[in-house]
C-alpha atoms as one frame of an Amber mdcrd trajectory, in Angstrom:
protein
  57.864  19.754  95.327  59.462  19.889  98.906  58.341  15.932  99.480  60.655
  15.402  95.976  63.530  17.657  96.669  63.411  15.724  99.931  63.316  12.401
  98.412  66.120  13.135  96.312  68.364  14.021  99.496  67.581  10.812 101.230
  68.411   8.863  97.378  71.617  10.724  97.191  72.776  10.549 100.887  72.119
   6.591 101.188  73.299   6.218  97.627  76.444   7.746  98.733  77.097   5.874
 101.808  76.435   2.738 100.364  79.030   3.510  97.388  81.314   4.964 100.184
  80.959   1.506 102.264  80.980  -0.815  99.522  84.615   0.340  97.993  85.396
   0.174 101.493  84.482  -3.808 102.247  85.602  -4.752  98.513  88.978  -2.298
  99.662  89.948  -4.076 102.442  89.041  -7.881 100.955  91.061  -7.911  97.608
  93.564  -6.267  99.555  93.376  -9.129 102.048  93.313 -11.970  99.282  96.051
 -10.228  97.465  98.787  -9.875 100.718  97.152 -11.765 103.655  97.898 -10.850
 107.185 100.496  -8.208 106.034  96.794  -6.415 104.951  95.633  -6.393 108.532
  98.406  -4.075 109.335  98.052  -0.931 106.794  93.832  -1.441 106.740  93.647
   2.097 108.498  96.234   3.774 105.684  94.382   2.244 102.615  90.547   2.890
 103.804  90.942   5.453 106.915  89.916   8.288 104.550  86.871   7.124 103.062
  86.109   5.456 106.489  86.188   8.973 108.610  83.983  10.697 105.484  81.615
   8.215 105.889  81.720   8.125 110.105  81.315  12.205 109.676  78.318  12.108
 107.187  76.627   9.287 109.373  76.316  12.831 112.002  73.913  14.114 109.043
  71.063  11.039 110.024  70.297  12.483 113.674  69.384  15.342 112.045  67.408
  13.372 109.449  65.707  11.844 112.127  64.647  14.776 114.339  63.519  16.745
 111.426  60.964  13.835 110.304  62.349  13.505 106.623  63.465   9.963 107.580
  61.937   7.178 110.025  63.768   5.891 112.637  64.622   5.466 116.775  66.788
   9.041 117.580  68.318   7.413 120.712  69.541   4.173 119.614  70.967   6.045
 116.204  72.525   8.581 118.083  74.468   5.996 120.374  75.724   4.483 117.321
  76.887   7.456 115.833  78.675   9.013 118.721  80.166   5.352 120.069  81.519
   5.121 116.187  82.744   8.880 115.835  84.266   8.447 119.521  86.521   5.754
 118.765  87.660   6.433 115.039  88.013  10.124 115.764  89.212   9.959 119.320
  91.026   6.878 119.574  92.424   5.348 116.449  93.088   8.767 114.785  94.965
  10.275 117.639  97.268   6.948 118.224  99.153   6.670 114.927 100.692   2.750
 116.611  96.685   1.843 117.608  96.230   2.095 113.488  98.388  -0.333 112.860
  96.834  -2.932 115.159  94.384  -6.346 113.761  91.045  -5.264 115.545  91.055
  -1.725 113.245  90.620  -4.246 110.468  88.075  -6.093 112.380  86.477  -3.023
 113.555  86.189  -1.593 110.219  84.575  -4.848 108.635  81.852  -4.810 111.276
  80.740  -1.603 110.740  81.250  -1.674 107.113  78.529  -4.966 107.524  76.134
  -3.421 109.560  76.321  -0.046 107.029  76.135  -2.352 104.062  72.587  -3.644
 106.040  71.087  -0.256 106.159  71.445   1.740 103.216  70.710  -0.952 100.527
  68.005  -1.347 102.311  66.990   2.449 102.966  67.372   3.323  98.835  65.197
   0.513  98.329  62.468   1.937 100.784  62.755   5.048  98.962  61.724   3.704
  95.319  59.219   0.830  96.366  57.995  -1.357  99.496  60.986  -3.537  99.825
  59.910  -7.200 100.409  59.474  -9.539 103.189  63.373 -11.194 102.570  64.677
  -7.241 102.457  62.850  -6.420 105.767  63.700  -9.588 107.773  67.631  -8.966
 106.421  67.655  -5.550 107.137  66.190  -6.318 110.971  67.401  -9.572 111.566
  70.700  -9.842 110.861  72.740  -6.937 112.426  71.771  -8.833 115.603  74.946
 -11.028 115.688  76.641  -7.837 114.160  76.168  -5.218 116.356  77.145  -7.016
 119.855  80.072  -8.067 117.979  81.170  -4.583 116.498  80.990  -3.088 120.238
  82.997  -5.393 121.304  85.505  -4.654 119.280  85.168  -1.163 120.330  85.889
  -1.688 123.819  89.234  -3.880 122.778  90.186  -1.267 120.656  89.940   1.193
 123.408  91.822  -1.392 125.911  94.506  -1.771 123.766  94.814   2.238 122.855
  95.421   2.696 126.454  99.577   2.118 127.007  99.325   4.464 124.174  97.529
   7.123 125.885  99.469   6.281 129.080 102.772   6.864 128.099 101.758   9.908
 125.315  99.744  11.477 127.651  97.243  12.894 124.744  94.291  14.521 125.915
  95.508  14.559 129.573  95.416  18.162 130.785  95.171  20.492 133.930  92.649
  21.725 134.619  92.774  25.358 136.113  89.872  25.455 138.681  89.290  27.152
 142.342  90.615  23.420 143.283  93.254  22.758 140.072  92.488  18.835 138.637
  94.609  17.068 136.326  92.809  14.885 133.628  94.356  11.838 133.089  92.628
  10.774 129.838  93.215   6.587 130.101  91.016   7.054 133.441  88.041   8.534
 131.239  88.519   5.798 128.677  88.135   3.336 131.224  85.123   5.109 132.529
  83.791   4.855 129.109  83.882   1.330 128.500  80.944   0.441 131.060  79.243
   3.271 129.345  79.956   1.996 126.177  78.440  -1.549 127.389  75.145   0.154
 128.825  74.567   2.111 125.792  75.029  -1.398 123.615  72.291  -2.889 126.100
  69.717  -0.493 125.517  70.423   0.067 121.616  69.447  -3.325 121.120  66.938
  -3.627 123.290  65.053  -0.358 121.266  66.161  -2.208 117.883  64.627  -5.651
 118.797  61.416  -3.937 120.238  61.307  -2.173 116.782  62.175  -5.239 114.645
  58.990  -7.018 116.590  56.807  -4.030 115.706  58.200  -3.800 112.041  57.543
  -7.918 111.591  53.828  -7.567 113.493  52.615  -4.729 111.130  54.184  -6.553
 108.320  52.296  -9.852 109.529  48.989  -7.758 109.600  49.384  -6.431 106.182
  49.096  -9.873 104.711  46.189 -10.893 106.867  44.169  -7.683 105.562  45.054
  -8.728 101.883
């Protein structure tokens, strides 16, 4: 009973996400086919909503993970949570002229790609074994993805920083024996070769996994 009630979670929560993502991508296309470049501009105004939902339920998967009801690598997943959360919460959200900009639209496509990689993939792991095609797709192909999506991170941070410059938001004094005044572009900066590092070893646990994933699959077949 506690394995279905489970099972029924995980259905409903990747079910979700994947209906949450997909009006998202099919959003921010027709609206690109329908007014062009103009579409870049107002991406964050038409899909932000649904976008920051989906970012804040994402948070729900670490606990997933360290709880055992779902499979997967804590560290690299909670890296791409907190990098994702970071910059949509911290970042875009806070700078209403850093929503306006092209690489929001870019940023939200990537992510929107990689999402639209794991959840079709994780309801069809629920219901059956998915096959060979559905494996090597879910494992294979955020490789050019990811790299790509982090990068855009990092330019959307470098070009939030005039913004945070001139608006000083977030900078603060703090009040200690020795008084210290945040300057909140210097931690962004900070965070970008953290941001890098992080990126490195994500994919370097992903493609160790993806070898193990395709080796056991390869092993299967030779015991059948």
């Amino acid at each position: 009973m506690r394995c279905s009630i489970r099972l029924a979670y995980l259905f409903l929560y990747n079910l979700l996400q994947f209906c949450g993502h997909t009006w998202i991508f099919a959003n921010m296309t027709a609206r690109f086919f329908s007014f062009g470049g103009d579409a870049l501009a107002d991406t964050f105004y038409s899909v932000g909503v649904v976008m920051s939902l989906c970012q804040l339920l994402s948070v729900l998967e670490l606990f997933h993970i360290a709880d055992g009801i779902d499979k997967g690598l804590l560290l690299p997943r909670f890296i791409q949570v907190m990098e994702r959360n970071f910059v949509l919460f911290v970042v875009i959200i806070s700078q209403e002229e850093v929503q306006s900009k092209s690489i929001v639209c870019i940023q939200f496509y990537l992510w929107n790609t990689l999402d639209l990689l794991r959840y079709p993939y994780g309801l069809l792991a629920l219901i059956s074994t998915p096959s060979f095609d559905m494996m090597w797709a879910h494992h294979s192909l955020w490789i050019p993805v990811y790299p790509l999506s982090v990068l855009a991170e990092g330019v959307t941070i470098y070009q939030s920083l005039p913004y945070f410059e001139s608006l000083r938001t977030f900078s603060f004094q703090l009040v200690l024996p020795v008084s210290i005044y945040i300057h909140f572009p210097y931690v962004l900066r900070g965070y970008l070769p953290l941001l890098a590092i992080g990126a490195c070893f994500t994919m370097w646990q992903l493609l160790k996994d993806r070898r193990q994933q395709l080796d056991n699959w390869n092993k299967k077949i030779k015991r059948k």
